[in-house]
C-alpha positions as CSV (number, residue, x, y, z in Angstrom):
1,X,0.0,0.0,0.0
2,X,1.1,3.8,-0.3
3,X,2.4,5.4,2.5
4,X,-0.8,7.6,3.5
5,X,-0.2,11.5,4.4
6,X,-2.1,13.1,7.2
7,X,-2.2,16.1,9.4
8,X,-3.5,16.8,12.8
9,X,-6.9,18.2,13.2
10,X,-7.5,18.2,16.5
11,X,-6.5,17.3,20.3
12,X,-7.9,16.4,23.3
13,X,-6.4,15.7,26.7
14,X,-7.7,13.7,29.9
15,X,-6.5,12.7,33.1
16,X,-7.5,10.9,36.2
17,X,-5.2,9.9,39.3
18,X,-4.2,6.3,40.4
19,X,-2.8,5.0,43.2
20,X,-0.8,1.5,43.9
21,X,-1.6,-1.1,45.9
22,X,2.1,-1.3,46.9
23,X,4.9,0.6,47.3
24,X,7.4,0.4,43.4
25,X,10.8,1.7,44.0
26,X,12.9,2.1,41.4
27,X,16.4,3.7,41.5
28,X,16.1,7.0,43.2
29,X,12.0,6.8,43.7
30,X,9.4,5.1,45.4
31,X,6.1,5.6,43.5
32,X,2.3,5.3,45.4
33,X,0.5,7.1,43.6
34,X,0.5,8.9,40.0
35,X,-1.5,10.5,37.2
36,X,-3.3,8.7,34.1
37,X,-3.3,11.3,31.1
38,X,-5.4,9.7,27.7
39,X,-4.2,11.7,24.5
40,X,-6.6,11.4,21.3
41,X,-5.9,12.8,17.9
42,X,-7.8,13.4,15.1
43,X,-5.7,13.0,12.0
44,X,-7.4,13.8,8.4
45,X,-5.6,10.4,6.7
46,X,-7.0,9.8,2.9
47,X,-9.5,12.4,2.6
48,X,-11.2,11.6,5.9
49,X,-11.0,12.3,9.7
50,X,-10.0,9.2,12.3
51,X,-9.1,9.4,15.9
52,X,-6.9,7.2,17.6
53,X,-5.7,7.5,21.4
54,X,-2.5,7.3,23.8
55,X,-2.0,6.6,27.3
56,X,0.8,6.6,30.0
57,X,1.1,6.9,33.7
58,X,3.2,10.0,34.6
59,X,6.0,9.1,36.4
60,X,8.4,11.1,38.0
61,X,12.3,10.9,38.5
62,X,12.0,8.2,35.3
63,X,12.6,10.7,32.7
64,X,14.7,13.0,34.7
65,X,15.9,11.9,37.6
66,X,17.6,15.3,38.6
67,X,17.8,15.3,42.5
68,X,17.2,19.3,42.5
69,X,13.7,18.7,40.8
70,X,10.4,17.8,43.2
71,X,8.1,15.1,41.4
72,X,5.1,18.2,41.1
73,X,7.8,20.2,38.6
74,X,8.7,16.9,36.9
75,X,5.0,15.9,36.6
76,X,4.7,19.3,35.6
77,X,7.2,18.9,32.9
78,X,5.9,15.4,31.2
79,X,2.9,17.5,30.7
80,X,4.0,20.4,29.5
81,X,6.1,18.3,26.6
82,X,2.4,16.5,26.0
83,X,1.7,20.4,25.0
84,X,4.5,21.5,23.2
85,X,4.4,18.4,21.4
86,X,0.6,18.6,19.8
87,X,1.5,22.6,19.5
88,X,4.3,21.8,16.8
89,X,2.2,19.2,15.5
90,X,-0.9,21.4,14.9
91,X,1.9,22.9,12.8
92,X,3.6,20.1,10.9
93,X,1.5,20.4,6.9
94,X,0.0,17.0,5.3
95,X,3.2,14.5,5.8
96,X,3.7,10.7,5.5
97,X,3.6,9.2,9.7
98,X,7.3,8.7,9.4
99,X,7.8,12.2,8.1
100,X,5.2,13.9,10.4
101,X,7.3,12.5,13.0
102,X,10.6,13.3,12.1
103,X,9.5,17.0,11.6
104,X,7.8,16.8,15.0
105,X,11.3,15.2,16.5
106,X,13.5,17.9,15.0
107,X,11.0,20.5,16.7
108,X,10.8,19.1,19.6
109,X,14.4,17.9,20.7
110,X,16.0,21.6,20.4
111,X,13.0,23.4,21.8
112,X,13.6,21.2,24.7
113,X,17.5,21.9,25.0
114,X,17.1,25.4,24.8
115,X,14.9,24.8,28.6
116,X,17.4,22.4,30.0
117,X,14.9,19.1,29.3
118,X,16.3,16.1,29.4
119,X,16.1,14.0,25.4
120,X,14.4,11.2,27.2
121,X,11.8,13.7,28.5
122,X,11.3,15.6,24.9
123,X,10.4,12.1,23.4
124,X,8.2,11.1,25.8
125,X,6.0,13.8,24.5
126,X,6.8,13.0,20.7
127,X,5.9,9.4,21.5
128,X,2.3,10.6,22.8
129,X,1.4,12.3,19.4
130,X,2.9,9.6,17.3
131,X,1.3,6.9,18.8
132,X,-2.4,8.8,18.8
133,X,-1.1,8.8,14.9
134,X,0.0,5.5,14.3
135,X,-3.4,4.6,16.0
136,X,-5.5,6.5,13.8
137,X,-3.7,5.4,10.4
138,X,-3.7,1.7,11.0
139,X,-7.8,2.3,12.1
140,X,-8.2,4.2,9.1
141,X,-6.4,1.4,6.7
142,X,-8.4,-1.1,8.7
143,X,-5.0,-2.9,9.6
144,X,-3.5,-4.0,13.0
145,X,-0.4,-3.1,13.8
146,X,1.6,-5.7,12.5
147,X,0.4,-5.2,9.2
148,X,0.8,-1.6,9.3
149,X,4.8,-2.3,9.8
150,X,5.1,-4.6,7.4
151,X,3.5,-3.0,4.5
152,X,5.1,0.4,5.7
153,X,1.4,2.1,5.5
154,X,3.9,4.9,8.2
155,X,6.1,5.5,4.9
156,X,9.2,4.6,7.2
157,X,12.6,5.2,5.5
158,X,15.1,2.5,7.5
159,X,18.2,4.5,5.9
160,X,17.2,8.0,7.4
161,X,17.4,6.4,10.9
162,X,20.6,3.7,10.1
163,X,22.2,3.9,7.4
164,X,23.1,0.3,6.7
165,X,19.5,-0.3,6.0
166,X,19.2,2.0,3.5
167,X,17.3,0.3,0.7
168,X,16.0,-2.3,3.1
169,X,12.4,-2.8,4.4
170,X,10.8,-3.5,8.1
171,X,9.1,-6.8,6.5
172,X,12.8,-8.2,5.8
173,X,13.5,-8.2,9.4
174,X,10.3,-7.9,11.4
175,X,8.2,-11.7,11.9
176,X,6.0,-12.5,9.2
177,X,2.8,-12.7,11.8
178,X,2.8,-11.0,15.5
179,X,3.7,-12.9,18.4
180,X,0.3,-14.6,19.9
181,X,2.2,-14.7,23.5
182,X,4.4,-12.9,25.2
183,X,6.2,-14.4,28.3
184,X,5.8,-11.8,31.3
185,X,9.4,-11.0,32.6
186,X,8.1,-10.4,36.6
187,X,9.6,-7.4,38.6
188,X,11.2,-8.3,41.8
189,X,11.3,-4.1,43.3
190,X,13.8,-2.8,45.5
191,X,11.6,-3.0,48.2
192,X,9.2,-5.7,47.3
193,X,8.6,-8.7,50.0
194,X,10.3,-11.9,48.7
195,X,8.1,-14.5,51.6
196,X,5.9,-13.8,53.7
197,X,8.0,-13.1,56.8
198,X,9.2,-10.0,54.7
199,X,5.9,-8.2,54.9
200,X,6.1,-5.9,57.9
201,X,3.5,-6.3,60.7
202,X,0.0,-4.6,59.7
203,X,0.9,-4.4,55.3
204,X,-0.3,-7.7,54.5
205,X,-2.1,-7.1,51.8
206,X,-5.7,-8.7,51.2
207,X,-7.1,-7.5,48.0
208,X,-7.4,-11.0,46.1
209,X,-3.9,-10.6,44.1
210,X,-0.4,-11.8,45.2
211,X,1.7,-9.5,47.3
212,X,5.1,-11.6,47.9
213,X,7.2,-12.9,45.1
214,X,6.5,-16.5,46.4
215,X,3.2,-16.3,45.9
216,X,3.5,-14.2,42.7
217,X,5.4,-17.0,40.8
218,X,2.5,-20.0,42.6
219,X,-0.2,-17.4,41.0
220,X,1.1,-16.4,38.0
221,X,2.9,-19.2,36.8
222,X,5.9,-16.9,36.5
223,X,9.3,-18.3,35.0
224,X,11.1,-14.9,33.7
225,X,11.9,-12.2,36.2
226,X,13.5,-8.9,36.4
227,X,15.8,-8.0,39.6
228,X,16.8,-5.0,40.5
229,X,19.8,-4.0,42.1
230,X,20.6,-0.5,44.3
231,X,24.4,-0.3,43.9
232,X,25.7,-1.3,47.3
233,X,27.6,-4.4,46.5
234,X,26.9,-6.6,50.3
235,X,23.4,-5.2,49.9
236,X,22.8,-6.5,46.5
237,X,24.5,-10.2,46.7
238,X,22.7,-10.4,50.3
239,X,19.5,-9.4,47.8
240,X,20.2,-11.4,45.1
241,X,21.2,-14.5,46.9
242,X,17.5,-14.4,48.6
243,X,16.0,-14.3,45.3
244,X,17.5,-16.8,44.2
245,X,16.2,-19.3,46.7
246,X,13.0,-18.6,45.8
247,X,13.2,-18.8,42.5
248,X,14.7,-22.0,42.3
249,X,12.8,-23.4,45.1
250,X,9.7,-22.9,43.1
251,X,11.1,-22.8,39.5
252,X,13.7,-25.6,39.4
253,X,15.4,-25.1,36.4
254,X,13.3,-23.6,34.8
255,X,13.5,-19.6,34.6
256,X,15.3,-17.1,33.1
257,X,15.6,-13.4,34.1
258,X,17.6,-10.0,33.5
259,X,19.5,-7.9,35.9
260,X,18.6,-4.0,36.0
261,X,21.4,-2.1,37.3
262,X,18.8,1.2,37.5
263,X,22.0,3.5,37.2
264,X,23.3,3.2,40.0
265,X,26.5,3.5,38.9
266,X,29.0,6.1,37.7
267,X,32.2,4.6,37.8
268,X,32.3,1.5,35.6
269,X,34.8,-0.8,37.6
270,X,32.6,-0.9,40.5
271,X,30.1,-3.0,38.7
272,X,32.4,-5.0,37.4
273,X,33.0,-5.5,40.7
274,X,29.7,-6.8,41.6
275,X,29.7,-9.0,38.9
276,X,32.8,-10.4,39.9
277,X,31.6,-10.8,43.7
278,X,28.4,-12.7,42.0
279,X,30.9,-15.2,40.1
280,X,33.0,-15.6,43.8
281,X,29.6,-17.1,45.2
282,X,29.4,-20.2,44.7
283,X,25.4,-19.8,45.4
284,X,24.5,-16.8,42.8
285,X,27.4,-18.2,40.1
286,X,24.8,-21.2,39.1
287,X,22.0,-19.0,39.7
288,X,23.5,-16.3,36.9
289,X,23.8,-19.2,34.2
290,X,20.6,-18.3,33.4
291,X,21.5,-14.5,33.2
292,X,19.8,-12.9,30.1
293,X,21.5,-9.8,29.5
294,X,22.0,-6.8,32.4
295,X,20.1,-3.6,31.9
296,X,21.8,0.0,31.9
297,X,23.6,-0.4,35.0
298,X,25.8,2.6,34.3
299,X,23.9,6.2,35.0
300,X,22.4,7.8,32.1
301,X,25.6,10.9,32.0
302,X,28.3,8.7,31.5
303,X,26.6,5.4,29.6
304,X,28.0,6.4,26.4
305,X,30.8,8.0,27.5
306,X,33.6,5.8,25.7
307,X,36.3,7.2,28.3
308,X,33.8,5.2,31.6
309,X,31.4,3.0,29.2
310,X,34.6,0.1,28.8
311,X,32.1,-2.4,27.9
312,X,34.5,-4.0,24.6
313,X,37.7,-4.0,26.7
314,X,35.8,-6.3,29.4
315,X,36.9,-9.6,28.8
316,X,34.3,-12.4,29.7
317,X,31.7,-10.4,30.6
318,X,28.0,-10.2,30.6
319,X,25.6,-9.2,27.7
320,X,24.4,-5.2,28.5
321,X,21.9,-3.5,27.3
322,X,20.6,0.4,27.3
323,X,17.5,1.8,28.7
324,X,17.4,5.0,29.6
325,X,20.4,6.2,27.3
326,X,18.5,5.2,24.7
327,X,16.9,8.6,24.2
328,X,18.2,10.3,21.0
329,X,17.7,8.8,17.4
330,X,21.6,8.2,17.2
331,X,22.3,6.6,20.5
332,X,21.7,3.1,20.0
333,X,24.4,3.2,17.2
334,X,26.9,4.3,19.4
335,X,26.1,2.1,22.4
336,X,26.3,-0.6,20.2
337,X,29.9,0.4,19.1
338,X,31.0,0.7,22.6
339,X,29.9,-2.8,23.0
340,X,26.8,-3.0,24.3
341,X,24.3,-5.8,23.4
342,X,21.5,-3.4,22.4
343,X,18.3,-1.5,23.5
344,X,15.0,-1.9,25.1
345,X,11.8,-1.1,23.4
346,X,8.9,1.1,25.4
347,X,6.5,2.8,23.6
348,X,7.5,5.7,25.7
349,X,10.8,6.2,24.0
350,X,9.4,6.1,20.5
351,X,7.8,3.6,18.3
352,X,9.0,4.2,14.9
353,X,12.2,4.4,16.7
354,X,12.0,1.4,18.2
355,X,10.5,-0.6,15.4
356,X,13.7,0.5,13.4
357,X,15.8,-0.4,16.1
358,X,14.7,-4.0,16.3
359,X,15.8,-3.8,11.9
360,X,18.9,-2.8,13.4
361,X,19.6,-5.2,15.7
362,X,18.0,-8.3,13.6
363,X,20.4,-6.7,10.7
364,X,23.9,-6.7,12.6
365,X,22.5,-10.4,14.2
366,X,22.4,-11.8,10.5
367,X,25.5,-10.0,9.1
368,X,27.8,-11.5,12.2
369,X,25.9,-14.6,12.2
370,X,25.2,-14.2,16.2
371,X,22.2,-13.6,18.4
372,X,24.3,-11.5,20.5
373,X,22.7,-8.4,19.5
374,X,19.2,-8.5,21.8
375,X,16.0,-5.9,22.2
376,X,14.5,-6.2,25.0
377,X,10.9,-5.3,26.5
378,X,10.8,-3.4,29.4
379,X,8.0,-1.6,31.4
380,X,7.5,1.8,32.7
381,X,4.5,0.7,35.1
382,X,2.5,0.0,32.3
383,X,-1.2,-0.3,33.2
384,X,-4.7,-0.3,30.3
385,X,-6.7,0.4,29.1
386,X,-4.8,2.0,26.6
387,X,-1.0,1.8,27.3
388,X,-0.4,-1.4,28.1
389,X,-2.5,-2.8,25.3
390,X,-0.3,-0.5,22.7
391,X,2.9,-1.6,24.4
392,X,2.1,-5.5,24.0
393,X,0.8,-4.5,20.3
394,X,4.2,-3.4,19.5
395,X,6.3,-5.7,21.2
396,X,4.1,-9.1,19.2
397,X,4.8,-6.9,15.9
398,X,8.8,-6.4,17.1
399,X,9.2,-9.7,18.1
400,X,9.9,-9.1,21.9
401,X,9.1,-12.5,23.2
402,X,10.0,-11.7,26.9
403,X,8.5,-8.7,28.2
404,X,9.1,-7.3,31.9
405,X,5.5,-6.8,32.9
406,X,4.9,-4.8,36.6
407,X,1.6,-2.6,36.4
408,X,0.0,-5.8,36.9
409,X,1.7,-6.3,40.4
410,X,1.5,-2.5,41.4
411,X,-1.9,-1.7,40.7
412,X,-4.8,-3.6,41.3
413,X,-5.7,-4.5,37.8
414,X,-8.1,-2.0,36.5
415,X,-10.0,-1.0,39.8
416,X,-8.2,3.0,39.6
417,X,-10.7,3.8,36.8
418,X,-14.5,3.8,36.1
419,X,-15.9,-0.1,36.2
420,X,-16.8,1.1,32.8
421,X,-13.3,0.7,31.7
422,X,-13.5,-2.6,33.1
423,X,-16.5,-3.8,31.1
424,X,-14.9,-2.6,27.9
425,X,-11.6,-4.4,28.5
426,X,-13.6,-7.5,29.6
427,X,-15.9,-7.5,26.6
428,X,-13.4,-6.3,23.8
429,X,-9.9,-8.2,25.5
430,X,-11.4,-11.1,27.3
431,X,-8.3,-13.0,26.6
432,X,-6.0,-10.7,28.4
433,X,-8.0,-9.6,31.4
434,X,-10.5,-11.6,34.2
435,X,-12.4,-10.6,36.3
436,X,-11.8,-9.8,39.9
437,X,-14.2,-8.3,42.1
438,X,-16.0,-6.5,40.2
439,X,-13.2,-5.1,37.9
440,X,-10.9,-6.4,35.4
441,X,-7.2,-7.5,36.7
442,X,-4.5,-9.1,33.3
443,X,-5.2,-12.6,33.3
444,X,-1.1,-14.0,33.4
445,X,-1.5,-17.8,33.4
446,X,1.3,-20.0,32.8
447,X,3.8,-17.1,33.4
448,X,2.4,-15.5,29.6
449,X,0.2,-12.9,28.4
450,X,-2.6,-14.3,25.3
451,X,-2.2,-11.4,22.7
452,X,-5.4,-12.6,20.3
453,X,-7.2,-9.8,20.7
454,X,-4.3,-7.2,21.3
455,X,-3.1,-8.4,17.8
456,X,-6.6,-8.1,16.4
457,X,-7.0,-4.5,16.9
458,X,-5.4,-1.6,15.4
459,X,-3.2,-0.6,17.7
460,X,-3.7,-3.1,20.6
461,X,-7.3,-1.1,21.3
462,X,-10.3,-2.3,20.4
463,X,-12.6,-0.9,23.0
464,X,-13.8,2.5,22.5
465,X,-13.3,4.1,26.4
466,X,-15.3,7.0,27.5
467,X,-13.7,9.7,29.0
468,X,-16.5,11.9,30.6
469,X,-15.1,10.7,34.1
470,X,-12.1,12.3,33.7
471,X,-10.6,15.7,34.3
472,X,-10.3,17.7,30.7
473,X,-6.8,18.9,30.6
474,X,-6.0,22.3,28.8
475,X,-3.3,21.9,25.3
């Protein structure tokens, strides 16, 4: 099909609050509570007018985890790149998706410099329009998402991004049909109980969902795992050594996980002394055999810093991975030339960008005959009815087959919105959600997420959500 061109029409904004049923802490944050914000677009694609919607939970000290900031400005701040982002795109004339948003990028990214705003930041609110677009156009072509990769209805120009692929197509390196399950990759938090006897008197939870990561892998079915680590060495083995008792004690042999290093470190040798304290235990040595790669461990300044980053000169060691250096069209190239294994996809970051960077990745895999090269799936508290869904949409079209999944755990399913929202997800995504009391929790069984009707949709969506419970929010 023929690249379709579009422009914005018009833009609306919503927002709610949510809280967890659970403390998350990640790296410098613990999160309890945080907005929802729902984007739709209206695009005029071929002649006519479609909307198509975004989600995410804005979350502080993610983005921009500068200590000077309070979480109000930073909330403050995703929002007001939501803004700046539909104002240049009101802007951009009738272009291709792919070219709408590389003219929305180039606005964006130097607007944002100019107020100190972090890149990761700038593209949060680029990813927000483009995804209400990318919605829209494969709703308007009648496609789902896979389909609207593979046939390239986003006009998508592999070369302007890397240019080894110039000439080459997303269909040459993305899977012929989209995954119909996902594996969900379980977060183990920095704070998160492991038994039972970790759960301090008075916080047992008893809301019908698992609470302790025992009982999360006995309910779930969980096999794949994320753990985080804080970047105090006897802290983290002591951690990590816990974990792993679990784990096995419930797993056997059978499991798999990653290790997120949150960027906790600024100085390079002192995780490669961690790693080298976790192959002196005899304990966690068998326990890391089944290491899949370790995510951005080094702090976001100094990750592609050749002079720190000395991930090619270290003999023997682990697969790595970037997260939240991945920000800037260009920076996956140069991680990968320092000797990093690759990237993570979240929607969040980009999804053009990412689909290209999973070309990439499945491109340098073929030329060097290797699987080295990985992309990984990783979560920013995703929750539905809208973000989640898109998220899982892209990964089955990417070929993510292990995805860290944690909104699940952190919020109780779908019970922070209308039971409205429920309804729809139960109806329209009965595959992916049950029912709990009343509202609609993700149905993980076996450890995996069923993607039928998440691939059947457009863009992961096929509920149509009303928003006249939530708080309009001026653009």
């Amino acid at each position: 099909m023929t690249p379709s061109k579009l422009r914005l029409v018009e833009a609306t904004l919503h927002r709610t609050g949510t809280k967890t049923r659970m403390p998350f802490r990640f790296g410098i944050a613990v999160m309890t509570e945080a907005p929802h914000v729902f984007l739709h677009g209206s695009f005029e694609i071929g002649g006519k007018v479609v909307t198509g919607i975004a989600a995410e939970g804005l979350l502080p000290k993610w983005f921009d985890k500068s200590p000077d900031k309070s979480a109000q400005q930073e909330l403050d701040e995703l929002l007001l790149v939501i803004r700046q982002a539909v104002a240049f795109a009101r802007e951009i004339p009738a272009r291709s998706a792919f070219d709408f948003w590389r003219e929305l990028y180039a606005a964006q990214m130097p607007w944002a410099a100019e107020r100190g705003l972090p890149p990761l930041l700038a593209h949060f609110g680029v990813s927000m329009v483009e995804r209400t677009m990318l919605d829209a156009l494969a709703r308007a072509h009648g496609v789902n998402f896979s389909t609207l990769l593979r046939e390239n209805l986003p006009g998508m120009d592999l070369g302007v991004i890397h240019s080894e692929l110039a000439g080459r197509e997303a269909r040459e390196f993305l899977p012929e049909q989209p995954l119909a399950k996902v594996i969900a990759r379980h977060t183990v938090g920095l704070s998160d109980p492991l038994t039972a006897a970790d759960v301090p008197a008075g916080e047992a939870l008893a809301d019908g969902l698992p609470q302790t990561l025992e009982d999360c892998v006995k309910f779930y079915g969980l096999h794949h795992f994320k753990l985080k680590v804080r970047g105090d060495v006897d802290v983290d083995l002591n951690r990590l050594r816990q974990i792993a008792e679990v784990v096995t004690k419930h797993c056997g042999h059978d499991y798999a996980f990653t290790l997120d290093g949150n960027e906790q470190y600024k100085e390079f040798p002192k995780f490669v002394d961690l790693w080298e304290r976790i192959q002196g235990d005899e304990a966690l040595r068998a326990f890391f055999e089944k290491l899949i790669f370790i995510e951005q461990p080094l702090y976001r300044s100094v990750a592609l810093d050749p002079k720190i980053a000395k991930i090619k000169e270290w003999q023997g060691g682990p697969p790595m991975i970037i997260d939240e250096s991945d920000a800037e069209i260009g920076d996956l190239e140069l991680a990968l030339e320092l000797g990093y294994a690759g990237t993570s996809h979240k929607n969040c970051k980009g999804v053009m960008k990412g689909a290209i960077h999973r070309c990439l990745i499945n491109h340098r895999n073929i030329v060097g005959g290797t699987q080295r090269h990985q992309m990984s799936g990783e979560d920013l508290v995703n929750i539905g009815p809208v973000a989640l869904l898109q998220d899982l949409a892209a990964h089955a079209a990417l070929g993510n087959a292990s995805v860290e999944r944690n909104g699940h755990h952190y919020f109780r399913g779908l019970s922070v919105f209308p039971p409205s929202i429920s309804e729809a997800m139960l109806t329209k995504h009965g595959d992916l959600y049950t029912r709990l009391d009343g509202f609609a929790r993700l149905d993980v069984r076996g450890g995996e997420l069923n993607l039928g009707s998440v691939n059947a949709a457009p863009f992961g969506v096929a509920a149509e959500l009303p928003m006249n419970d939530f708080e309009s929010v001026a653009l």
